[in-house]
PAZAPA-4460 file (N, C-alpha, C; in steps of 0.05 Angstrom, whole numbers, plus 32768, in hexadecimal, padded with zeros to 4 digits):
% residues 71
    n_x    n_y    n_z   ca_x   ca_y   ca_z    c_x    c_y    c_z   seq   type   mol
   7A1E   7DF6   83C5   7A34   7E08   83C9   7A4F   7DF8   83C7     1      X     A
   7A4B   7DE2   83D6   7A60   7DD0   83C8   7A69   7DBE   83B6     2      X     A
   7A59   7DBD   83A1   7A58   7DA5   8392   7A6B   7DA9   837C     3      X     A
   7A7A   7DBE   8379   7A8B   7DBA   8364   7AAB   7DBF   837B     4      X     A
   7AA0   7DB5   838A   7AB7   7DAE   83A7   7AC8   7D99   839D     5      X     A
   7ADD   7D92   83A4   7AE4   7D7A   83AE   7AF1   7D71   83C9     6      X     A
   7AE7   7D68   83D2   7AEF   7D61   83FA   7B00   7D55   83FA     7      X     A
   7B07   7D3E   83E7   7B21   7D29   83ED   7B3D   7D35   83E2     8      X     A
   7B4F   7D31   83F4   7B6F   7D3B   83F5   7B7B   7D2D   83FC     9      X     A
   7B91   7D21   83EF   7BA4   7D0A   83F9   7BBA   7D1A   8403    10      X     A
   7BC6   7D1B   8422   7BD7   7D31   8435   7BEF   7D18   8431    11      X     A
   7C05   7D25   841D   7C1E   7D1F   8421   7C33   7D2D   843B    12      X     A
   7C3A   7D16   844D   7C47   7D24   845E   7C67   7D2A   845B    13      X     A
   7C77   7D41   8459   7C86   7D46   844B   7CA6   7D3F   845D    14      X     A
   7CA0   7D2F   8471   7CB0   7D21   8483   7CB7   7D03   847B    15      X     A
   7CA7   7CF4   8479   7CA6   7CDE   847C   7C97   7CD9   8458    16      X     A
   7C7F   7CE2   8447   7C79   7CDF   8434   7C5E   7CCF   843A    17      X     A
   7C5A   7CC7   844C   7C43   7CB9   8450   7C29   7CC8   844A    18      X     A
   7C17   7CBA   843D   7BFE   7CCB   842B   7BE4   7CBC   8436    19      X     A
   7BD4   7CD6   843F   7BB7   7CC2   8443   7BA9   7CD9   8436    20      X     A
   7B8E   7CCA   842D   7B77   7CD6   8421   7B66   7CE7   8442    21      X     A
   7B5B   7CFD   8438   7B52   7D08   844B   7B35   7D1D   843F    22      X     A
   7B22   7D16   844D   7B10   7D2B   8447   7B0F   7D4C   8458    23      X     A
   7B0F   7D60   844A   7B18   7D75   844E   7AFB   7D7F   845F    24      X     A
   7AFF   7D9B   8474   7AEE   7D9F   847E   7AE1   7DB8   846F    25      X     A
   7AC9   7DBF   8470   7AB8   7DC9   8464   7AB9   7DE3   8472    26      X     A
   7ABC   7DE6   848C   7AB0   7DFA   849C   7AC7   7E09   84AD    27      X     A
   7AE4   7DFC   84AB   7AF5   7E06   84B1   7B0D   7DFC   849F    28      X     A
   7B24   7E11   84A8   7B46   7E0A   849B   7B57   7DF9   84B2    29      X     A
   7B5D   7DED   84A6   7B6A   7DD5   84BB   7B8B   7DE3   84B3    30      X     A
   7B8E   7DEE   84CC   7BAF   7DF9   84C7   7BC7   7DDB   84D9    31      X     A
   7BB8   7DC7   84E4   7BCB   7DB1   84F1   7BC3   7D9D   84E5    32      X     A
   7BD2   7D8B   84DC   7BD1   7D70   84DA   7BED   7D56   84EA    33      X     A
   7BDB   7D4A   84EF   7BFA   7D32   84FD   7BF9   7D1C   84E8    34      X     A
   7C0E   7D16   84DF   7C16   7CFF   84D5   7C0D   7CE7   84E3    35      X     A
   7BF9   7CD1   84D2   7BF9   7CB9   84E2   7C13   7CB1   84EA    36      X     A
   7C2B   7CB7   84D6   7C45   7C98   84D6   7C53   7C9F   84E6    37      X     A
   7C5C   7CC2   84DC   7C76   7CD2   84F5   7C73   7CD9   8508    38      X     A
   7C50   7CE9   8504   7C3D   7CF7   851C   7C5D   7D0F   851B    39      X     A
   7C64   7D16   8501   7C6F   7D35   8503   7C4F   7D48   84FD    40      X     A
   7C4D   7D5D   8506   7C42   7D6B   8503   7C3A   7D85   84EE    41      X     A
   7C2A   7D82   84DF   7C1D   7D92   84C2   7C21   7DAE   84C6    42      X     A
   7C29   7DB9   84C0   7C1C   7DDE   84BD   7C1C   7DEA   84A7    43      X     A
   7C0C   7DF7   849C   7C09   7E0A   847E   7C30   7E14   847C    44      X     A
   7C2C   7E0D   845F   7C48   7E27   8458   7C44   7E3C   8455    45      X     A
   7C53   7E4D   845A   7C51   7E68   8454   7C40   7E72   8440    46      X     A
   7C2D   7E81   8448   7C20   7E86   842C   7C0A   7E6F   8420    47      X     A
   7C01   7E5F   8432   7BED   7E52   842E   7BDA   7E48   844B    48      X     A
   7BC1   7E4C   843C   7BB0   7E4A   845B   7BA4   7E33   846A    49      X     A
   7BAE   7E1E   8463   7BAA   7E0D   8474   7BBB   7DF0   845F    50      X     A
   7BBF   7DD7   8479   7BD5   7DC0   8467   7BCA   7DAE   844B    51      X     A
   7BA8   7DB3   844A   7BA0   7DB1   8433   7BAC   7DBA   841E    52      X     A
   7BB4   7DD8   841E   7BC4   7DE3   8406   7BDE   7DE3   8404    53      X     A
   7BE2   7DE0   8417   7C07   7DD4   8419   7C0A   7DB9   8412    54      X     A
   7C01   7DAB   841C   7C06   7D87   8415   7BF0   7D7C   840F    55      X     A
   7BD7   7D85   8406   7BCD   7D6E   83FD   7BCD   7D70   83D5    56      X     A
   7BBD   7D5B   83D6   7BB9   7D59   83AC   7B9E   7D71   83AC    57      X     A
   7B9A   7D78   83B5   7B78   7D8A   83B5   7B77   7DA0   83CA    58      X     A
   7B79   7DBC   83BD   7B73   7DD0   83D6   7B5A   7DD4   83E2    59      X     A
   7B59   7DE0   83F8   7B40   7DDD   8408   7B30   7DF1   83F9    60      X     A
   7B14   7DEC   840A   7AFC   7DF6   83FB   7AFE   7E06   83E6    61      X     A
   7B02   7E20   840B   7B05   7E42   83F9   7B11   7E43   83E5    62      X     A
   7B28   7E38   83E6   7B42   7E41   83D3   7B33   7E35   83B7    63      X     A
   7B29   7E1C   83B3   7B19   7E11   839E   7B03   7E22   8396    64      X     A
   7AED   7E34   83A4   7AE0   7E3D   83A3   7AE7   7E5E   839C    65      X     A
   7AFC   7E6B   8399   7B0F   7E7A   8398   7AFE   7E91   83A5    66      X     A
   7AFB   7E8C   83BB   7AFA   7E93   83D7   7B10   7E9B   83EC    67      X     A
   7B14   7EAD   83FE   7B29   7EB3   840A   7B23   7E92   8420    68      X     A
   7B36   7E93   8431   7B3A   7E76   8447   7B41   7E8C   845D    69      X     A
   7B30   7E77   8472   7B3A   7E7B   848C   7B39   7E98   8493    70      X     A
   7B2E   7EB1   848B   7B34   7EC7   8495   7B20   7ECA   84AC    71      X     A
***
């Protein structure tokens, strides 16, 4: 089911710029993330369902899977 997945997302933080690689969760939408550097705090933009699709290089699952997210 997931193999034409990709889990890894590098989360640019749009405060500070600082970027880590991150493996994405399979089984839920991660709508928070904290910055290691600023520890400002992540939230989806408008119109997107979780900070995967806002800031990272790779949207989460569903959205890859063109699947609805998070409902």
């Amino acid at each position: 089911m997931t193999s034409n997945v990709n889990l890894q997302s590098e989360l640019t933080c749009p405060e500070c710029s600082h970027r880590k690689m991150e493996t994405m969760p399979t089984d839920a939408c991660q709508w928070f993330y904290e910055c290691e550097q600023c520890h400002v705090l992540l939230k989806p933009k408008a119109g997107d369902c979780c900070v995967y699709c806002s800031y990272g290089t790779v949207p989460c699952p569903p959205i890859q899977q063109d699947k609805s997210c998070c409902s």
